[in-house]
TORNUBA-747690 format. One record per residue (C-alpha): residue in three letters; y, x, z negated. Coordinates in steps of 0.001 Angstrom, whole numbers, plus 500000, padded with zeros to 6 digits. Layout:
BEGIN
Ala:Y:X:Z
...
//
This chain:
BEGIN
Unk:092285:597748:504130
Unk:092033:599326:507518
Unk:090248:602599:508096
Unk:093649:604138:509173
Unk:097697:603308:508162
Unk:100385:605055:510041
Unk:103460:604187:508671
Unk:106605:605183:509940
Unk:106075:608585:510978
Unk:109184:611238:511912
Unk:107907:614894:513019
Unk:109820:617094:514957
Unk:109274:621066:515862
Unk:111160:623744:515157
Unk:113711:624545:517666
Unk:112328:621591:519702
Unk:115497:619471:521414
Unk:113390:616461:520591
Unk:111716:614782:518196
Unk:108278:614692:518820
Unk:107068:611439:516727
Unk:110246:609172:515998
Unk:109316:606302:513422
Unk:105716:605188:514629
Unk:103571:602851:512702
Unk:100022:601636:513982
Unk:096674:600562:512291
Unk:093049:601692:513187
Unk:090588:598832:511971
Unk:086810:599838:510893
Unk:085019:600809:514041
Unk:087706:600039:516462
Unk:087843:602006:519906
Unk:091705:603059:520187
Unk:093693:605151:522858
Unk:096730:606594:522224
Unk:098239:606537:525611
Unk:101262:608138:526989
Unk:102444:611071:529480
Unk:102714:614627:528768
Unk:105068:615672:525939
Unk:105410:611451:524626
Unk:104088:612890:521239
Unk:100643:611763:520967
Unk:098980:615098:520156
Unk:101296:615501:517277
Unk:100740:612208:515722
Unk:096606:612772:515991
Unk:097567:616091:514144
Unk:098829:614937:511109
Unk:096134:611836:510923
Unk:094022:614812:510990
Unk:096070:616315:508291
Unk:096791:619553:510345
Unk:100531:618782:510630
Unk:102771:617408:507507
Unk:105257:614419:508760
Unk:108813:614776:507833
Unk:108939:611651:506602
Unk:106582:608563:507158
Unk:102755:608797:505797
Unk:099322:608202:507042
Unk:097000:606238:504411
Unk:093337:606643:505172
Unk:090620:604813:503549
Unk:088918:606696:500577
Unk:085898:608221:501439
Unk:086387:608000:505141
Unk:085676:611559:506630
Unk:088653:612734:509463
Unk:086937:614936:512362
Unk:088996:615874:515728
Unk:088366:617473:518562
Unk:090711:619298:520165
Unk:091866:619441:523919
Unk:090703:623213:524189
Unk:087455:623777:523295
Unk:087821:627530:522595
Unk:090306:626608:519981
Unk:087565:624516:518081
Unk:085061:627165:517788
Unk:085045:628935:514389
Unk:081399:631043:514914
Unk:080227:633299:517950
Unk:076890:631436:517714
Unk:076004:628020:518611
Unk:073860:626766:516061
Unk:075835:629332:513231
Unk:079106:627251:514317
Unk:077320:623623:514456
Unk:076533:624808:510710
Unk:079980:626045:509616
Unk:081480:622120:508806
Unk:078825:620718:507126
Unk:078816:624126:504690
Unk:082071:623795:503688
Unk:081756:620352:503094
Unk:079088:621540:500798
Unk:076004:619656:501683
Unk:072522:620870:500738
Unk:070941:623778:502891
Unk:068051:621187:504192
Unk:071084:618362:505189
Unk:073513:621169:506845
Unk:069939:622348:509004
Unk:069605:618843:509392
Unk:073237:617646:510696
Unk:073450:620664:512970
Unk:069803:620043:514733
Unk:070755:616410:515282
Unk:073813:617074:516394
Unk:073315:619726:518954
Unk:070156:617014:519985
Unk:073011:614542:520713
Unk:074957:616003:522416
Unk:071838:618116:524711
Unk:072751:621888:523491
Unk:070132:622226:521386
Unk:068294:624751:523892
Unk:071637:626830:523279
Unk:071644:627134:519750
Unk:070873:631154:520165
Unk:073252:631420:522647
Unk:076854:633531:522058
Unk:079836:630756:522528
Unk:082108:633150:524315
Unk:079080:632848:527238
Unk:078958:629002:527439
Unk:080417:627162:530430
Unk:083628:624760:529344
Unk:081473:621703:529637
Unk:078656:623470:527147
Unk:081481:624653:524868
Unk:083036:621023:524629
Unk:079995:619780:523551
Unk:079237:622879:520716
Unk:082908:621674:519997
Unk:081542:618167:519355
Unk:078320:619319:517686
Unk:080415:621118:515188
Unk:082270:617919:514347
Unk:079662:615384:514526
Unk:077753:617550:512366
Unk:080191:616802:509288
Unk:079367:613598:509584
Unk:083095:611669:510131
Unk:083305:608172:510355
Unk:086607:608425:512078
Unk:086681:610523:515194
Unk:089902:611597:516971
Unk:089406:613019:520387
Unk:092720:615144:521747
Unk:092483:615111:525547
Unk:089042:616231:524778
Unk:087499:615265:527956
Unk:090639:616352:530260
Unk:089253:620074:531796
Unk:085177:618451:531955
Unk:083694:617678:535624
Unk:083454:614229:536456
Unk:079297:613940:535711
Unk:080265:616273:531641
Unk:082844:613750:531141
Unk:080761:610697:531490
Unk:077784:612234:529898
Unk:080989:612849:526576
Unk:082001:609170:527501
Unk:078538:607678:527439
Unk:078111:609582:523781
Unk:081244:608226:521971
Unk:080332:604697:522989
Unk:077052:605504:521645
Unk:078305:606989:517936
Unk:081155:603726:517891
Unk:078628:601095:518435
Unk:077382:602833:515185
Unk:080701:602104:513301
Unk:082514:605417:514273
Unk:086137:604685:514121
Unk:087311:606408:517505
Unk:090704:606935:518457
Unk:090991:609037:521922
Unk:094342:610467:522630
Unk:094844:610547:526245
Unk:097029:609773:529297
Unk:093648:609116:531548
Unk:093285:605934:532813
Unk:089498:605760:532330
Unk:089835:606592:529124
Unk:091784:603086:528622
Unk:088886:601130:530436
Unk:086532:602516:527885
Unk:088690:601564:525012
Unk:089218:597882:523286
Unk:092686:598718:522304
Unk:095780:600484:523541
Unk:098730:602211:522379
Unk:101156:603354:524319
Unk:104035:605966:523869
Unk:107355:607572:525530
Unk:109686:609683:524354
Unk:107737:610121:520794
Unk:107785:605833:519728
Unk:105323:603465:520516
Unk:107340:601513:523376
Unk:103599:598568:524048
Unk:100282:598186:522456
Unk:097333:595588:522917
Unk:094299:595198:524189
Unk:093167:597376:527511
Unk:092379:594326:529187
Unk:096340:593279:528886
Unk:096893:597202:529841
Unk:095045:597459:533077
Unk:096455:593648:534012
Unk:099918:595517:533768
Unk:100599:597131:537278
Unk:104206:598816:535984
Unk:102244:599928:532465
Unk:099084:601237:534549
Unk:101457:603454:537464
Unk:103384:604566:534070
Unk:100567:606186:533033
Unk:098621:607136:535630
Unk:101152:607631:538316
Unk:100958:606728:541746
Unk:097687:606382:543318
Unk:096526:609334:545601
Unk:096433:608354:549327
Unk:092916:609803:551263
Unk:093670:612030:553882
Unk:092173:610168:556980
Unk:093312:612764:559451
Unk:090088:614284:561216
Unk:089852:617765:560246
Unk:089527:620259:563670
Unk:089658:624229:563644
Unk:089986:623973:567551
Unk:093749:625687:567892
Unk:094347:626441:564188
Unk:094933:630361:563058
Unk:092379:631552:560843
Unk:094616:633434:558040
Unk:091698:634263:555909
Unk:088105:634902:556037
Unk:085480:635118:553716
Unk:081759:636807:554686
Unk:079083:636516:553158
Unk:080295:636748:549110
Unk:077428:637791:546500
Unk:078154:637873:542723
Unk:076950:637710:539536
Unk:077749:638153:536075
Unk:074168:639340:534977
Unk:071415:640721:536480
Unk:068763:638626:538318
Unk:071289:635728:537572
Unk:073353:634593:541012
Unk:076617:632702:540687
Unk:077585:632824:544224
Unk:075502:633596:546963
Unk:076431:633913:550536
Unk:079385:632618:550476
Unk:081357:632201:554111
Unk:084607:630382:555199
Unk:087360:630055:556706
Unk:090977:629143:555724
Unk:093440:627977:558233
Unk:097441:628260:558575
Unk:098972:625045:557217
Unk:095373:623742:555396
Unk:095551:622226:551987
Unk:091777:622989:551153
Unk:089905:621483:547784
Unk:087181:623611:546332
Unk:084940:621286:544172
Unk:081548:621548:542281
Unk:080318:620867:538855
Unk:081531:623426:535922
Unk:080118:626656:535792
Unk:079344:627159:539752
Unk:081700:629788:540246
Unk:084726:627878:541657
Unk:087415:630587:539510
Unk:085394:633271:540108
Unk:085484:632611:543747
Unk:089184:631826:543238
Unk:089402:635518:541182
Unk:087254:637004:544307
Unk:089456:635913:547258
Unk:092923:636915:545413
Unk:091459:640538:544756
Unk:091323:640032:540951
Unk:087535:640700:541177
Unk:085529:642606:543689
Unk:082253:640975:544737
Unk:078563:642728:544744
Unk:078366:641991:548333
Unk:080442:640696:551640
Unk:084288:640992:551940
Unk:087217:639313:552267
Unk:089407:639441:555145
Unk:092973:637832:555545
Unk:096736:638704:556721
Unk:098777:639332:553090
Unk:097242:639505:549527
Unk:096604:635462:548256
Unk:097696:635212:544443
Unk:096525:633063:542725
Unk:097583:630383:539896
Unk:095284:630542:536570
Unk:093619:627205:534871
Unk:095106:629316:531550
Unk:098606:628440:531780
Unk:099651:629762:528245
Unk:098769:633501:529325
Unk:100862:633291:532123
Unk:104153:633246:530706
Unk:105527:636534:529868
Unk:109238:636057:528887
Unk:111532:633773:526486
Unk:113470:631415:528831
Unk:111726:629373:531873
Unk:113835:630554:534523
Unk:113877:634257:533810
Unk:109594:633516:533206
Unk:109578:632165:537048
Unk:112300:635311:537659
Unk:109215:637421:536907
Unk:107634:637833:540394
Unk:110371:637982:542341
Unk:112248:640464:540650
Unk:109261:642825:540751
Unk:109767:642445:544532
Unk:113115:643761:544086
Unk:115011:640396:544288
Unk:118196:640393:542200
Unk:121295:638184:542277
Unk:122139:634774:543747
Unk:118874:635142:545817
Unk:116949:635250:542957
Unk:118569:632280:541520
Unk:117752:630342:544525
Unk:114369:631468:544686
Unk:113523:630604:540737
Unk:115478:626849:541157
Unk:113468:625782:544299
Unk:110304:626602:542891
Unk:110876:625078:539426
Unk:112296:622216:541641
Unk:109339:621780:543690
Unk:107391:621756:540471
Unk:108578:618812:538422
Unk:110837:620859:536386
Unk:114214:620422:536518
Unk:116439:624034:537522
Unk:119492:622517:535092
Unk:117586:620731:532508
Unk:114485:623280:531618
Unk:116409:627331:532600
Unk:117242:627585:529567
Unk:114197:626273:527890
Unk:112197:628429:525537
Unk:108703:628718:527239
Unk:107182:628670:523702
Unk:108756:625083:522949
Unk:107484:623714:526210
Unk:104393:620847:526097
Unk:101426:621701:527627
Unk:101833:619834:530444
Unk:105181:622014:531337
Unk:103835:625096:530500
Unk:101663:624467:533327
Unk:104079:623014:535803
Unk:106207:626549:534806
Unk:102950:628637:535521
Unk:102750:627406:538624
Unk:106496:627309:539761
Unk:106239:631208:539133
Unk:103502:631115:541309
Unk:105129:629561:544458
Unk:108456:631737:543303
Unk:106074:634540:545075
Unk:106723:633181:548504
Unk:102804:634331:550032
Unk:101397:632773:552549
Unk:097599:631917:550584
Unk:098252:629813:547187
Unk:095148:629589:545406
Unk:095594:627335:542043
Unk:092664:626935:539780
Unk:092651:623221:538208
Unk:096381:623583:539001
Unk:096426:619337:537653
Unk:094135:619429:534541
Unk:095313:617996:531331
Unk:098605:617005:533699
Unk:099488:612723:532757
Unk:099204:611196:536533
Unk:102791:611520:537621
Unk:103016:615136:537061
Unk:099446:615308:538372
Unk:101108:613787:541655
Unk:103947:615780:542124
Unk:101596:618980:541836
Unk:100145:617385:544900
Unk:102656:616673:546747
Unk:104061:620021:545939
Unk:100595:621455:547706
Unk:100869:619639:550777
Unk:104607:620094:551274
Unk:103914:624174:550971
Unk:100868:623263:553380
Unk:103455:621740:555711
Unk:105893:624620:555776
Unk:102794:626621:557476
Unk:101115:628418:554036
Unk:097526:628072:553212
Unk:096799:626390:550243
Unk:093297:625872:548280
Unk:092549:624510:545176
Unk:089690:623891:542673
Unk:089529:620493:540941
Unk:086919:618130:539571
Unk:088726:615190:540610
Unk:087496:612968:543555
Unk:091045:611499:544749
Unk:092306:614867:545187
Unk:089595:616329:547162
Unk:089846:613113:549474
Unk:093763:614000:549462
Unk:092744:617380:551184
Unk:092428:618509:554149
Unk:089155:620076:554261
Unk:086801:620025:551080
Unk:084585:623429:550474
Unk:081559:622166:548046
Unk:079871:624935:546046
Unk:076746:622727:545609
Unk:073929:622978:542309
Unk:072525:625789:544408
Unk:076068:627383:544366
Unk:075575:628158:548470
Unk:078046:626896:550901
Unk:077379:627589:554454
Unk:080358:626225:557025
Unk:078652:624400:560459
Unk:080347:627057:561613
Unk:082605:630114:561096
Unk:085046:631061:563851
Unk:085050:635344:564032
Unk:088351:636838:563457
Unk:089565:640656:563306
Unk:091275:639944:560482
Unk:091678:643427:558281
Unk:089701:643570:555108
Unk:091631:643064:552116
Unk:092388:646302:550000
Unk:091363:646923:546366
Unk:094488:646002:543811
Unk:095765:649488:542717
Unk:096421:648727:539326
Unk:092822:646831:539129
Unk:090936:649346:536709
Unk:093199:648285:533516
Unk:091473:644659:534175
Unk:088057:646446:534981
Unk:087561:648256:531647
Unk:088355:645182:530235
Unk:085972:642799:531718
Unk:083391:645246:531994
Unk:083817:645603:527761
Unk:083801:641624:527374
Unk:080710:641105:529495
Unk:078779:643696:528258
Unk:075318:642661:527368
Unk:073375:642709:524454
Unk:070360:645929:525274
Unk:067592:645587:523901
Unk:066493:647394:521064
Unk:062931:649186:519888
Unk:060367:647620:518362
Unk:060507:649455:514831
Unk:064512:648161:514590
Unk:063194:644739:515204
Unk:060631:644095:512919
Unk:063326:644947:510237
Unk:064720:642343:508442
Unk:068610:642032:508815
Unk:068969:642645:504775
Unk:067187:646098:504890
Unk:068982:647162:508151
Unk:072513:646146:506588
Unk:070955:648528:503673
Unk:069793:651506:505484
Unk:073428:651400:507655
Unk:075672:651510:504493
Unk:073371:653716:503147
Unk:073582:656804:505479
Unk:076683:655827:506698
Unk:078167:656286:503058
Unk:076079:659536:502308
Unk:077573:661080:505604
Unk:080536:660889:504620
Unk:080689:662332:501475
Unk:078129:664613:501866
Unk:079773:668522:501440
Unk:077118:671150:501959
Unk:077039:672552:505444
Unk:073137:672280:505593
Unk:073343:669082:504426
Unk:075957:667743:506872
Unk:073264:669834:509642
Unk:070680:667402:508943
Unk:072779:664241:508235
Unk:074031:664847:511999
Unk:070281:665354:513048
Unk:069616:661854:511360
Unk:072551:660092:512707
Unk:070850:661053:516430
Unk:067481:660221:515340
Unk:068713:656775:513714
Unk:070797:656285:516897
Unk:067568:656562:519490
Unk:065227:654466:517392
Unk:067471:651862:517476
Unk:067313:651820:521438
Unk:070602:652756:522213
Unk:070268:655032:525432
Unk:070487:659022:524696
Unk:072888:659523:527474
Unk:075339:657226:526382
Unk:074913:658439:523109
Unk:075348:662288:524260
Unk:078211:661489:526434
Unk:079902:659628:523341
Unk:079642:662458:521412
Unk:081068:664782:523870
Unk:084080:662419:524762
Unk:084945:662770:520582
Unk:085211:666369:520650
Unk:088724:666926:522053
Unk:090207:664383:519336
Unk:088033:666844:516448
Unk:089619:670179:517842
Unk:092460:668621:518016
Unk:092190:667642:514140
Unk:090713:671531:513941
Unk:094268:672866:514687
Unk:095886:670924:512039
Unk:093286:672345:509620
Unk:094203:676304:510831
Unk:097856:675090:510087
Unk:098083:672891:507082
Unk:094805:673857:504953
Unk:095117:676517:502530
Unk:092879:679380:502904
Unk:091147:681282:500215
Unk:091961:684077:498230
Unk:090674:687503:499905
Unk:088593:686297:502114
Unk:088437:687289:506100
Unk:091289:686062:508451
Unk:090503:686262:511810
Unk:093735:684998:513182
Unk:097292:685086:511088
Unk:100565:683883:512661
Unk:102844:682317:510243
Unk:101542:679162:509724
Unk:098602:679365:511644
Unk:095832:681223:510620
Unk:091904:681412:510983
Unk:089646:681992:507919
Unk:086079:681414:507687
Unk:086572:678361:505410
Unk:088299:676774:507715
Unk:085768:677383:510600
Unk:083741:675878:507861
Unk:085420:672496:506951
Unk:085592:672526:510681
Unk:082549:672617:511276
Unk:081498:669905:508877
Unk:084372:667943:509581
Unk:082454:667687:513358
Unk:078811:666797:511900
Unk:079616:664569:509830
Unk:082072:662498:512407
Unk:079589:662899:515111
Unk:076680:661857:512753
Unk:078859:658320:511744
Unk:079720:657966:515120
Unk:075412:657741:515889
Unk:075202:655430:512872
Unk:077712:652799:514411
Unk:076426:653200:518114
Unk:072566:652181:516543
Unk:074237:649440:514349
Unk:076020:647476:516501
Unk:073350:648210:519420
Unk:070511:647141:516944
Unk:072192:643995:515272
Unk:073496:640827:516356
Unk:075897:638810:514751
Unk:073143:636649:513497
Unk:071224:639568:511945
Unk:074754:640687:510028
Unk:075651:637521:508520
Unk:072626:637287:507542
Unk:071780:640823:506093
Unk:075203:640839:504567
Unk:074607:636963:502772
Unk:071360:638560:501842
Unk:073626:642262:500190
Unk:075941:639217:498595
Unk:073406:636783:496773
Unk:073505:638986:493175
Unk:077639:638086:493446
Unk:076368:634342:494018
Unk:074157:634167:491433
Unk:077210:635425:488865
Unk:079222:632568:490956
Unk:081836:635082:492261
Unk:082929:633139:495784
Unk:081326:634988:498658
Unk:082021:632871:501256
Unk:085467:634427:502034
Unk:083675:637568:503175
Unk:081055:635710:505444
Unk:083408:633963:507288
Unk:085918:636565:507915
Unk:083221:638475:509409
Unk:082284:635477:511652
Unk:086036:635364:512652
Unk:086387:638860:513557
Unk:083309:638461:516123
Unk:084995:635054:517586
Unk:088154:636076:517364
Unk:087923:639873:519525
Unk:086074:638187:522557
Unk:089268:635908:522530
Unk:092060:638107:522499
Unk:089786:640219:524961
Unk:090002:636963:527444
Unk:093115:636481:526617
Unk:094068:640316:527608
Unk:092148:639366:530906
Unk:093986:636526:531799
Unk:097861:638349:530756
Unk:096291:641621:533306
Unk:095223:638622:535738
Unk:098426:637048:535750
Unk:101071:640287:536167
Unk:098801:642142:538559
Unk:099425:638788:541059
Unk:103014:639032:540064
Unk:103863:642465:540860
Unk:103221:643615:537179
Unk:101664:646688:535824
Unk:102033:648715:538635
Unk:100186:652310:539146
Unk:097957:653387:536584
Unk:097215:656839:537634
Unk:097568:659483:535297
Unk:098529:659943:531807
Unk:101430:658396:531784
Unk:100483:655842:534348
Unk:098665:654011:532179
Unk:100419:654505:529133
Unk:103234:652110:531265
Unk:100255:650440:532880
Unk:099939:648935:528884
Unk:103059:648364:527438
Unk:103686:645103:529699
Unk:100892:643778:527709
Unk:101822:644160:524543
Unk:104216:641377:523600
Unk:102366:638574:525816
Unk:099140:639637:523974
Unk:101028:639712:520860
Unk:102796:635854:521292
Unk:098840:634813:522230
Unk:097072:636342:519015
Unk:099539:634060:517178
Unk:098944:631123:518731
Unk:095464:631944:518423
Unk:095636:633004:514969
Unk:097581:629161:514469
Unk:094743:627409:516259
Unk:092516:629483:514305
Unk:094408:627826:511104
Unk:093936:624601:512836
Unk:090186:624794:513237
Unk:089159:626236:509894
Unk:091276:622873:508226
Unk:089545:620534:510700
Unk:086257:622028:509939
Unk:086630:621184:505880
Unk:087255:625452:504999
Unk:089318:625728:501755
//
């Protein structure tokens, strides 16, 4: 018997126009090396879904071997990860696939060995590069053990030296007998591979060996599209205007920790510019720097116009149900209405791959993710500026889309605009005009850079709704005192619930005096600083008078005692001063217990002080595990919607979103654009949430 049967398979989405799998039937032999080729939207995801038994078939069924353990890994990495620490989340599969304690330490040290993150396993995952979290992603499934492995464009959003290093590794674990079948439209993947499958429109249209694939010129431009040309024009800047200049950029995320340093360029009218370098040198944030989206530590940017820029995260750029009122978005924020509008929204979806008549009407939700990003950036170029930036504007695009993205560049490069790009691929920094390198050192200094007066680009008004955010999402960790951490995690978990309870039910006024005395105290040996903690308090007080008023309305005073103040409904007793009063010490005393908590304890210290609180339930086999992991969710999942919330603020503030946030009422409208994008992208995270926890063996 094989290791896998498909047979027959029929899938289609909901609301989809198309049937995503229509009647496909292949077989994975023991240890084979299989891609399942094909372009964007062909269906291939789908059908390595319900292999993985993530996705039911409508009809058809997939008969695996018994005993043969399924692991995938998905095409986002962030949708993989279950834990917000490494070595917590390398764990997490081999739990729930209940191994012993000594073989799930075991599986998670080897794996993380493997795969070279081992020196991470302490580290958060919301602070790993993509390459780092691919691999955690990997860990995590290699740690359960699978002896079939199906990789979902896994490798498509690496650098050229992470994906060989993942390439390189899955040889490695199918020489061992690892079934692998790698979903994929990449033509290296194929050369790697012994077999190939190919699919369009949702069937398998060839399949054979990837010798017989590569020997197939019409099969090979199929997939991969046309090759790139290299641009052999000899770059000059003698002549050319300088549109936008960049002196001398500084910035870092943490202290004593450089990303870019002294950065200086130049970008010229009617460039096409690639911006390379290995993942995690600061290409986007350079990208976020130049469009305004972030404001660097040092040097400054000057140019003619604002540049906007077109995000790597496609998904949190669409805003609205259809395509062509989603591409609408940006122009009609510039005050564009009517037939002009029109025209403006079917050139640029034009330009983009996507058809005006064929995808207006489209739901942006049922799109693949290939057109999701082609519609990203057509409401992008619907903007009309003068300096495109697109980060990874081609990644996870099959090679003909990938081409047309190109040629889309260098046409708007043509018409006089300045375009530059990031990208990890090779032909399309040769297809440039100029190349910008940020090198291991993350330095680039130009031979030389022509002076301009240029004016220095203004601050976004509408910027601080994306500062309080970032600022709260890349907050460190302070340190904490010495007493707090020679505690074990149990005892602090036990001391916290223990005044926190007591302050709150605690009555007497001399009592609630000293509980909000203790609260302080507790806060300050715990290391969190006493004028954050003063000015924390203060900040409450408005929202406790406030709650004070409703007490002088609604609570009943007592019989014959002093009023002070008696207006119909509102009067003033000294009982009420009282409750008041306690109301505020107690509040302000929980308020100290949380800031030392959470300043105090990691997430590793809570699981574990809280696993620790839960043993006696274990012992009495009640389940426990239900609580554990929703607490590990809740500190993965917040970071996300917290990027996610970044990217939506990114996104509409180049688009002529948001607006002014001054005042009141200012940001109170400055908010409400947000809501229903972030809404649409907790679901989809909550679904690939779903997704992860089934791959990952949780029941």
């Amino acid at each position: 018997m094989p290791a896998v049967q498909v047979n027959n398979l029929f899938f289609s989405y909901e609301n989809a126009e198309k049937i995503a799998v229509n009647n496909v039937s292949f077989e994975l032999k023991h240890g084979s090396y299989t891609v399942l080729a094909g372009k964007n939207g062909s269906g291939k995801s789908s059908v390595a879904k319900i292999i993985a038994g993530l996705l039911e078939p409508q009809k058809g069924s997939v008969k695996i071997e018994e005993n043969l353990r399924v692991g995938i890994i998905f095409q986002s990495p962030k949708d993989q990860i279950i834990c917000g620490v490494v070595f917590q989340d390398t764990e997490f599969g081999p739990k729930n696939l209940g191994f012993s304690k000594s073989e799930v330490e075991l599986n998670a040290i080897e794996s993380l060995s493997a795969t070279g993150m081992l020196d991470f396993a302490n580290h958060k995952t919301m602070n790993l590069s993509l390459g780092q979290t691919q691999k955690v992603a990997l860990s995590g499934i290699l740690a359960m053990d699978p002896d079939i492995l199906i990789l979902d464009e896994a490798f498509s959003m690496l650098d050229p030296k992470s994906r060989d290093e993942m390439y390189t590794f899955v040889d490695s674990i199918n020489n061992k007998g690892v079934t692998v079948l790698h979903i994929s439209h990449d033509l290296e993947a194929v050369c790697r591979a012994r077999d190939v499958i190919f699919m369009h429109d949702g069937k398998i249209s060839w399949s054979g060996t990837s010798e017989e694939f590569l020997a197939d010129k019409k099969l090979v431009e199929k997939l991969g599209g046309k090759k790139l040309p290299v641009n052999s024009r000899k770059w000059s800047a003698d002549g050319k205007e300088i549109v936008l200049s960049a002196r001398n950029i500084d910035f870092s995320y943490k202290k004593n920790a450089p990303l870019l340093k002294n950065i200086s360029f130049d970008l010229y009218k009617g460039s096409l510019t690639a911006l390379i370098g290995p993942s995690g040198c600061g290409k986007s944030t350079l990208l976020e720097i130049l469009s305004g989206l972030r404001v660097a530590d040092s040097g400054k940017i000057c140019c003619v116009g604002r540049p906007v820029l077109a995000q790597q995260n496609s998904d949190s750029a669409l805003f609205e149900n259809f395509a062509a009122d989603d591409v609408a978005f940006g122009p009609r924020n510039k005050g564009i209405r009517g037939k002009a509008l029109k025209e403006i929204v079917k050139k640029s979806m034009n330009q983009c791959n996507l058809d005006f008549e064929k995808y207006a009407n489209r739901q942006t939700f049922c799109l693949s993710g290939g057109e999701k990003k082609r519609l990203a950036v057509a409401g992008i170029v619907a903007l009309d500026a003068d300096i495109i930036l697109f980060d990874e504007p081609t990644a996870a695009l099959d090679g003909d889309s990938r081409g047309k993205v190109m040629d889309m560049m260098k046409e708007l490069a043509a018409q006089g605009k300045i375009v530059l790009f990031s990208t990890h691929q090779r032909d399309e920094a040769a297809f440039a005009d100029r190349v910008i390198n940020l090198a291991v050192e993350n330095i680039f200094t130009p031979e030389k850079v022509a002076s301009s007066e240029l004016p220095e680009m203004k601050r976004i008004p509408a910027l601080s709704v994306l500062d309080r955010i970032q600022k709260f999402s890349f907050a460190e960790n302070k340190k904490t005192s010495r007493f707090f951490e020679k505690v074990p995690p149990v005892l602090k978990c036990l001391l916290f619930l223990a005044l926190f309870s007591s302050a709150l039910v605690v009555r007497p006024f001399i009592a609630c005096g000293i509980f909000f005395f203790v609260g302080i105290i507790y806060a300050l040996l715990a290391g969190y600083p006493a004028k954050k903690l003063f000015s924390s308090m203060i900040k409450i007080v408005p929202l406790l008078l406030f709650f004070c008023l409703f007490q002088m309305v609604f609570a009943p005073a007592l019989p014959d005692e002093i009023r002070y103040c008696d207006f119909r409904f509102f009067t003033v007793t000294p009982s009420k001063i009282l409750n008041c009063l306690k109301v505020l010490l107690r509040t302000e005393c929980a308020m100290s217990l949380i800031c030392g908590f959470i300043h105090s304890t990691d997430e590793i210290q809570l699981v574990k002080g809280f696993s620790d609180l839960l043993s006696p339930l274990r012992l009495l086999r009640i389940p426990t595990k239900y609580i554990l992991v929703t607490m590990e969710i809740i500190f993965r999942f917040l970071p996300l919607l917290l990027d996610e919330a970044s990217c939506i603020v990114k996104t509409q503030l180049v688009r002529g979103g948001l607006g002014k946030s001054k005042g009141f009422f200012g940001k109170i409208r400055a908010v409400v654009p947000l809501i229903a994008p972030l809404i649409v992208q907790s679901l989809k995270r909550a679904e690939s949430l779903s997704y992860a926890l089934t791959a990952r063996g949780f029941k």
